[in-house]
N, C-alpha and C positions, 0 to 999 in steps of 0.2 A: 089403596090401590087406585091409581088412575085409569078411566078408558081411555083407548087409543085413539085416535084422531084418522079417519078414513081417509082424509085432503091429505094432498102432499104438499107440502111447506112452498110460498112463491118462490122461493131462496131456489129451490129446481130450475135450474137453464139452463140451454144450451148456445155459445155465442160463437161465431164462427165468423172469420173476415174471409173474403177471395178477390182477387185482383182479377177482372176480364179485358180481355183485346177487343173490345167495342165501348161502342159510343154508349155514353147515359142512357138515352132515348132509347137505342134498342134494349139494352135490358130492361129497362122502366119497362117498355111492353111485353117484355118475356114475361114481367110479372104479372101485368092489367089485361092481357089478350088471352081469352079464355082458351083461343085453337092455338097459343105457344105456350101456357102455361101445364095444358093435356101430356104436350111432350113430354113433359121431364117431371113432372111432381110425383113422388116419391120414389120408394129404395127402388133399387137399380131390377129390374127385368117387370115392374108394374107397368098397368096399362090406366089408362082414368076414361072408361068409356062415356062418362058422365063431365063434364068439366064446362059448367056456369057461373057467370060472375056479372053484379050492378056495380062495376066499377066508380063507387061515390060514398061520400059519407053514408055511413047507414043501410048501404048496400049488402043483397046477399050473396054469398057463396057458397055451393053449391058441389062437389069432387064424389065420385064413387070412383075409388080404389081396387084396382083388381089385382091379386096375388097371381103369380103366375100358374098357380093350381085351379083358378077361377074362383077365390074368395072374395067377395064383396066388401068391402069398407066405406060403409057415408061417412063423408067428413063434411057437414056446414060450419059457417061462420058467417060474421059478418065485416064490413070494412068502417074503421073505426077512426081513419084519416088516409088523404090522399092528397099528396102536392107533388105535383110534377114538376120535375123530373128524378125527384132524389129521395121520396119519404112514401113510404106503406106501411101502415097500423092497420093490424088486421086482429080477426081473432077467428079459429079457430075448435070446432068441438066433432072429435069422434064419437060415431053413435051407436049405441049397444043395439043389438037383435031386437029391443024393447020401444025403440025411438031414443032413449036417453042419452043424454051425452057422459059417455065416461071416461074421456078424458076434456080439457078447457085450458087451451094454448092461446098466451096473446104473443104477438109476433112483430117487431119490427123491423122492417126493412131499410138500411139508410144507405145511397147511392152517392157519389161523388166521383168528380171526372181526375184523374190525378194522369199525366203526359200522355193525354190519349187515350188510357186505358179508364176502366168503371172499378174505382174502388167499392163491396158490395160489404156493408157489415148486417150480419142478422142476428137478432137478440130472438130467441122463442123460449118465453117465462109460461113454465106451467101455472097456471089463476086454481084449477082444481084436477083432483082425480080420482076416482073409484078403486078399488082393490082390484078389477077386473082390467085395472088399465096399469097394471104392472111390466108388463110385455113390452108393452107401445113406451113407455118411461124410457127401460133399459134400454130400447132400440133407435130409440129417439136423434139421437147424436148422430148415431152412424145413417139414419134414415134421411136426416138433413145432409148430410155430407155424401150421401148417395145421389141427394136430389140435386144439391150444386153439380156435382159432375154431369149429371145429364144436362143438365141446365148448360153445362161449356159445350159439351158436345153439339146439343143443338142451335146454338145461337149462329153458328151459318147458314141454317135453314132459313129466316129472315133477311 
């Protein structure tokens, strides 16, 4: 009998494309501007009362998460490449009640201008996760696709 393997296999991603009606450069900052990125990062009715960022290689990140109940979620990471106007590698780790990270998302972002509009593809491959990060897995997809949509919504705020 084999034991089970705690990690979830890297083959776990989530890939999503979205077309926006703005310029590269504004979304590039919707991504790298810590007071537009608060707007919109995650599912739909969260708040990020927390949201810092060393926008540079090697830089950290920094996101606490509010549930609309007033649950806290720290997310850090760190940024793992940056080329303006069109490329973010990031990486990502939610962290347990404990300081730990239990779940370890790398993430990237590739922008391109196609007539005007910002073609946006994001690749987020789960690297590791914990048994207690089964929730955040399954919600995962729909969590991103919560976040693009705010992400449309507020991009006329800039």
């Amino acid at each position: 009998m084999s034991k089970k393997d705690n990690h979830v296999p890297a083959k776990h991603e989530v890939n999503i494309t979205r077309i926006f009606d703005a310029p590269i450069a504004m979304v590039f900052s919707m991504w790298t501007k810590p007071e537009y990125l608060a707007m919109w990062w995650g599912p739909k009715d969260f708040t990020n009362p927390v949201c810092e960022m060393d926008v540079q290689k090697g830089g950290a990140i920094k996101i606490v998460m509010q549930t609309p109940d007033g649950i806290q979620i720290p997310v850090t990471g760190i940024f793992n490449e940056i080329h303006a106007p069109d490329r973010i590698v990031f990486t990502t780790m939610k962290i347990d009640e404990n300081g730990n990270a239990e779940l370890e998302v790398l993430n990237t972002v590739t922008l391109s201008e196609e007539d005007g509009k910002t073609k946006l593809i994001l690749k987020a491959v789960v690297v590791k996760s914990t048994p207690q990060a089964a929730a955040s897995l399954q919600g995962m997809e729909t969590g991103w696709s919560q976040s693009l949509d705010r992400f449309a919504e507020n991009l006329p705020v800039i």
